[in-house]
C-alpha positions in Angstrom: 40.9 231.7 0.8 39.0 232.5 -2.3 41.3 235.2 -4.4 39.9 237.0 -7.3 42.7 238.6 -9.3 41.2 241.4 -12.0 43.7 242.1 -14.6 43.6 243.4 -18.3 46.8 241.7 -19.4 46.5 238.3 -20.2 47.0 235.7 -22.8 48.0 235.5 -25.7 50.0 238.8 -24.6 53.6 237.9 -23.5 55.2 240.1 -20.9 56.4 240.1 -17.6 52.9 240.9 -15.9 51.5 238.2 -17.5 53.9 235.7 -16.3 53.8 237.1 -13.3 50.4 236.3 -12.7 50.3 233.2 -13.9 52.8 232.0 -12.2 51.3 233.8 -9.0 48.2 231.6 -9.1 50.0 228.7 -9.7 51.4 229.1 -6.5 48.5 230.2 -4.9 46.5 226.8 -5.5 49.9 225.3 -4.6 49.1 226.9 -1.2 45.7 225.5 -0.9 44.0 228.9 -2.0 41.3 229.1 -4.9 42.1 231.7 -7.5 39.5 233.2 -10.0 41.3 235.2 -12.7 39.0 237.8 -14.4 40.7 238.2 -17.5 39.6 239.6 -21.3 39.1 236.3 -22.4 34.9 236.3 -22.9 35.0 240.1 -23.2 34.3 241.6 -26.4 37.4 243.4 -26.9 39.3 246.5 -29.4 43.4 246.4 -29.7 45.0 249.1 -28.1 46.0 252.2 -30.1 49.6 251.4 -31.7 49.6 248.1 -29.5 47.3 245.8 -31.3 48.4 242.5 -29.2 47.0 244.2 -26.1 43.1 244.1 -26.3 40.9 246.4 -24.5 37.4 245.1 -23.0 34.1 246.9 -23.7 30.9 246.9 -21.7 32.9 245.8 -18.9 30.7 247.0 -15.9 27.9 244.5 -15.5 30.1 241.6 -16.3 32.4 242.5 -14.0 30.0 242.7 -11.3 28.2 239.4 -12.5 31.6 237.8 -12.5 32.5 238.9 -9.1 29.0 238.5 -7.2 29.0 234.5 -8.9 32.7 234.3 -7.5 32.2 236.2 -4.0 36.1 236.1 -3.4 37.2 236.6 0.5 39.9 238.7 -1.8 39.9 241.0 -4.3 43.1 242.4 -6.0 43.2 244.3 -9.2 46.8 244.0 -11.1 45.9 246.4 -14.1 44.7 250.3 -14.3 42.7 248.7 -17.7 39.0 249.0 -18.4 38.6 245.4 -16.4 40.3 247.3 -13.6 38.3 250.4 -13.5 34.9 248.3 -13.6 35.9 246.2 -10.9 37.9 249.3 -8.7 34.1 250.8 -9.3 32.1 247.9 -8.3 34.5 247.3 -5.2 33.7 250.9 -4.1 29.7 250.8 -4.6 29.7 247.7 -2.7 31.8 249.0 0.3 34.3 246.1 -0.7 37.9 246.7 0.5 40.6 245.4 -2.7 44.5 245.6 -3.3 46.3 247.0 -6.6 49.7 246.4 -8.1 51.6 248.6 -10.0 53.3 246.8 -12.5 55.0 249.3 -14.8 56.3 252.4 -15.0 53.2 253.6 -17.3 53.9 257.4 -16.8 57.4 257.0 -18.5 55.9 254.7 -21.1 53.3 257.3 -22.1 56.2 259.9 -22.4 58.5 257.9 -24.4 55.5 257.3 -26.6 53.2 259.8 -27.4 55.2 262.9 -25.2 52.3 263.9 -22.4 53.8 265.0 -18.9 54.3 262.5 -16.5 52.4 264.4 -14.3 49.4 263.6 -16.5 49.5 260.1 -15.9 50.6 259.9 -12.2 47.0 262.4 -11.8 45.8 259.3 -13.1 47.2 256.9 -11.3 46.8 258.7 -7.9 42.9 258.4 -8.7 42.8 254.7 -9.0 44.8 253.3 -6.6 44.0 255.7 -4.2 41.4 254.0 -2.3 43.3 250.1 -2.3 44.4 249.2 0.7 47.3 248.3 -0.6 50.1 249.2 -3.7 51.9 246.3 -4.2 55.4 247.5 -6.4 58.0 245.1 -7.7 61.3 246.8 -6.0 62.0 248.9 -3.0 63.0 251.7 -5.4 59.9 251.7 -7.2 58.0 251.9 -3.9 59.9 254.8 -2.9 59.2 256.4 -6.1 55.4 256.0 -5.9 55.7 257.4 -2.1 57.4 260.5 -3.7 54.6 260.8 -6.1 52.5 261.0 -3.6 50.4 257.5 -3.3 50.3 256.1 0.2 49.9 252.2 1.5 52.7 251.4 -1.1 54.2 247.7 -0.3 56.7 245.3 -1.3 55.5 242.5 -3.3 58.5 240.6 -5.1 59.4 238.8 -8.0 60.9 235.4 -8.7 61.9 232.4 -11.1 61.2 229.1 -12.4 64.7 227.5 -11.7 63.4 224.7 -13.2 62.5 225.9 -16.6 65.0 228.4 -16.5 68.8 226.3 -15.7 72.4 226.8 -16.4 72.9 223.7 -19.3 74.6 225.5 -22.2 73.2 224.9 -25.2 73.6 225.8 -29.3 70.2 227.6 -29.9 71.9 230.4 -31.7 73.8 229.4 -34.4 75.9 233.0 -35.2 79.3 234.4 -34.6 80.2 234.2 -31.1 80.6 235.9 -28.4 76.0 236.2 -28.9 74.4 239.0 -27.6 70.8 238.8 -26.7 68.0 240.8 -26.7 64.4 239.7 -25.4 61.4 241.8 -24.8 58.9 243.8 -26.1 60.4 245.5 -29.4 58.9 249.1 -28.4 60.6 252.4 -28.2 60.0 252.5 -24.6 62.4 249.2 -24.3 65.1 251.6 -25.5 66.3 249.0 -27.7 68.0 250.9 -30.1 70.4 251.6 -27.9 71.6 247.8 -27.9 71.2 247.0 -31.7 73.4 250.2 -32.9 76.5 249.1 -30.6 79.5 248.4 -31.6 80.3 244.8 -30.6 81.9 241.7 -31.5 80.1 238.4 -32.7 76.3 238.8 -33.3 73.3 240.2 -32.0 69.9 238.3 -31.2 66.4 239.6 -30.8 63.5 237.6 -29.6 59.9 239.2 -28.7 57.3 241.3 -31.2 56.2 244.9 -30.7 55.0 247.7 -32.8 58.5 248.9 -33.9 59.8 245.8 -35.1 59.3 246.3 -38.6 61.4 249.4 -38.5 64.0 247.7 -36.4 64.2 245.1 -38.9 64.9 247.5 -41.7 67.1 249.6 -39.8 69.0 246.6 -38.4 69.3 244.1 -40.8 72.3 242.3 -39.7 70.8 241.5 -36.3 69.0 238.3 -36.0 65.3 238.1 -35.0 63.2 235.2 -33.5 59.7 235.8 -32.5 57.5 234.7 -28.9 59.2 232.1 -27.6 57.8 229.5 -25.4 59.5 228.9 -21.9 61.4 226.0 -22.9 62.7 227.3 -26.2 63.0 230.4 -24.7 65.6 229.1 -21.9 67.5 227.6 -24.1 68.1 230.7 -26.0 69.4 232.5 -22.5 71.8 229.4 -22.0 72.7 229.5 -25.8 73.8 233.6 -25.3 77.3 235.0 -23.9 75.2 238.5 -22.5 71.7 239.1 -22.1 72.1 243.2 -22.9 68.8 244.9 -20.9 68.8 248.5 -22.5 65.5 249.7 -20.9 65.4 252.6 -18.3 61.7 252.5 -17.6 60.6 249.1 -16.4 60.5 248.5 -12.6 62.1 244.9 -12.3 62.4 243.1 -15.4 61.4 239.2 -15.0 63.7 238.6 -18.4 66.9 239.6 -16.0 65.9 236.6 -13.6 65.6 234.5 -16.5 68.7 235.3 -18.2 70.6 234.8 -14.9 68.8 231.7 -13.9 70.3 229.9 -17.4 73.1 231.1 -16.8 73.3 234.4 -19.0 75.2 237.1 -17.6 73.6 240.5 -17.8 74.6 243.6 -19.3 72.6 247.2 -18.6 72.2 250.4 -17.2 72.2 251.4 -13.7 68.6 252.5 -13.2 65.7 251.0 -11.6 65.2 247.3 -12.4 68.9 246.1 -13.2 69.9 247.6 -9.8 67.1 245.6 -7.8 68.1 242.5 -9.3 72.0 243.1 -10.1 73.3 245.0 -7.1 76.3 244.7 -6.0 76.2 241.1 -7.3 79.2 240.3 -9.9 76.4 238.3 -11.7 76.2 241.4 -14.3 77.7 244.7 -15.6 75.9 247.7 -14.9 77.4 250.7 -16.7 76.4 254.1 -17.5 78.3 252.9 -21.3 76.1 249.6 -22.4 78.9 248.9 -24.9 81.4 248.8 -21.7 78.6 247.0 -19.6 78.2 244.7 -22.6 82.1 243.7 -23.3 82.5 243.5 -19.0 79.7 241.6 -19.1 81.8 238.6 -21.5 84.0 238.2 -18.3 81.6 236.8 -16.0 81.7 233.0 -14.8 77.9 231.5 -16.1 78.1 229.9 -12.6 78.4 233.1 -10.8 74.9 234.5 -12.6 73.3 231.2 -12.0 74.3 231.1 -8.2 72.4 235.2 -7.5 69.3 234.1 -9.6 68.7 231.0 -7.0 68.1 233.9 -4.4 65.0 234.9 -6.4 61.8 232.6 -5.0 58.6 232.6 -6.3 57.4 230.8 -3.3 58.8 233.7 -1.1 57.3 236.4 -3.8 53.6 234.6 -3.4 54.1 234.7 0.7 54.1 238.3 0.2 50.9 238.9 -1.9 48.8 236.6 0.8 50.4 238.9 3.4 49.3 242.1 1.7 45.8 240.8 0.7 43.1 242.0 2.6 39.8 239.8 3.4 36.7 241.3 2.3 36.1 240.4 6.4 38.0 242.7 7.6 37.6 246.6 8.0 35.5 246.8 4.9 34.6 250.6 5.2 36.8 252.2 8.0 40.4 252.1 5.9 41.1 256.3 6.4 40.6 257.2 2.6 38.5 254.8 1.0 35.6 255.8 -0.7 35.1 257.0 -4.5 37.1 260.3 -5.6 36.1 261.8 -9.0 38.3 260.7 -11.5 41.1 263.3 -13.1 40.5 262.6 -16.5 
């Protein structure tokens, strides 16, 4: 099958959705299928207001529409609500051409945290443009319920995994600091709720590893913690196996690849009991999930490294691709009788 994935994130950005679609057409190919990934890359592009590292595509439209009428995919899916997305969610409905979406993040909360509009504002949004896909694929079962009670329908499962490969429990002596090592890694954003980590009172030291547009503050605020910048995979696991807790303060993201990561080297994790952790956690012992991140944290020190390796091994990628094909829908099938398709004025 010929897939054409549309997505505004991409490299050199860093982040979950990124590595989730990489590693989803990876996969893909592995499965025989041909993947076309229409990314900024050949786009003249802008950096995001108080995000520079993500870029924003301008004049999208007609290259977009060249890009996809050269490609004719049997399957369109659009990852990102970007300007790349909204030309090709637009092209898709001029041409009668039926396409999947996947929501990614929880970009409603983000927007609060950030710049304090109503959540309402953004979900309006939202509604609009993935209200004609045929279907919403969401990272967790909690995330899908939450989009159902915002009211967006055809909202499906679509999975997340690891490389166990890249990602294995061999200890290691990344981190040369005062042990027990408590790790950070992620965007360094208010939304990430990171401050909540870095003013704790623990033993040993604290680690940091990502970039984002508050880590200039963070540095001066927290100079005692240690900071390393984007890390490669292989660098980057052996950080994970270097750490004693892998502390996860956010309360907005909807899965949290980094969590998988962590465990699969290893690392057991430390965090709060909200969406994400508790799709990946559970009921596992493989982390502490506590309303208290400094009693999550020190609970955390307790755990066998065997014990988080053994629940991240449940995680497949191979499973998590199975599960896009199966939501994909064929530009053969039912292109203009889904009930709701068809263009609705946007909200904004």
């Amino acid at each position: 099958m010929k897939i054409q994935i549309v997505t505004d994130a991409w490299e050199p950005q860093v982040n979950g959705v990124v590595r989730t679609l990489k590693t989803t057409r990876r996969e893909l190919e592995a499965l025989g299928h041909r993947v076309d990934m229409l990314t900024p890359h050949g786009f003249t592009t802008i950096p995001c207001p108080t995000y520079p590292d993500i870029r924003l595509s301008l004049l999208a439209r007609k290259r977009v529409t060249r890009r996809i009428e050269e490609f004719s995919p049997d399957a369109l899916h659009i990852a990102t609500e970007g300007p790349l997305g909204i030309a090709a969610r637009a092209y898709a409905l001029r041409q009668g051409m039926p396409f999947t979406t996947a929501y990614h993040t929880r970009f409603p909360e983000y927007v609060q945290a950030r710049f304090g509009f109503p959540l309402e504002w953004t979900y309006r949004f939202l509604r609009w443009f993935h209200g004609p896909s045929l279907a919403i694929m969401a990272p967790t079962a909690v995330v899908v319920r939450d989009l159902q009670l915002y009211g967006f329908q055809r909202v499906v499962l679509w999975s997340r995994g690891v490389d166990l490969d890249v990602f294995c429990h061999q200890r290691q002596q990344r981190l040369d600091s005062t042990p027990p090592i408590f790790l950070y890694v992620g965007r360094v954003a208010v939304e990430k709720n990171i401050e909540a980590f870095l003013k704790l009172d623990l033993p040993g030291s604290k680690w940091v590893v990502g970039e984002g547009p508050a880590l200039e503050s963070i540095k001066r605020k927290y100079p005692e913690v240690n900071y390393l910048g984007v890390l490669k995979q292989p660098e980057l696991a052996a950080v994970y196996a270097s750490a004693d807790v892998f502390v996860f303060p956010s309360k907005t993201d909807t899965f949290g690849l980094v969590l998988l990561e962590a465990l699969a080297s290893g690392c057991p994790v430390a965090a709060y009991p909200v969406t994400g952790p508790l799709d990946v956690i559970g009921d596992s012992p493989a982390g502490a999930l506590r309303e208290d991140l400094r009693e999550a944290c020190l609970a955390a020190l307790t755990i066998p490294r065997d014990v988080a390796r053994h629940h991240a091994e449940s995680f497949s990628w191979a499973a998590a691709t199975q599960q896009f094909v199966h939501h994909l829908h064929p530009l053969t099938r039912c292109a203009t009788t889904s009930e709701g398709y068809g263009e609705a004025r946007s909200p904004l």
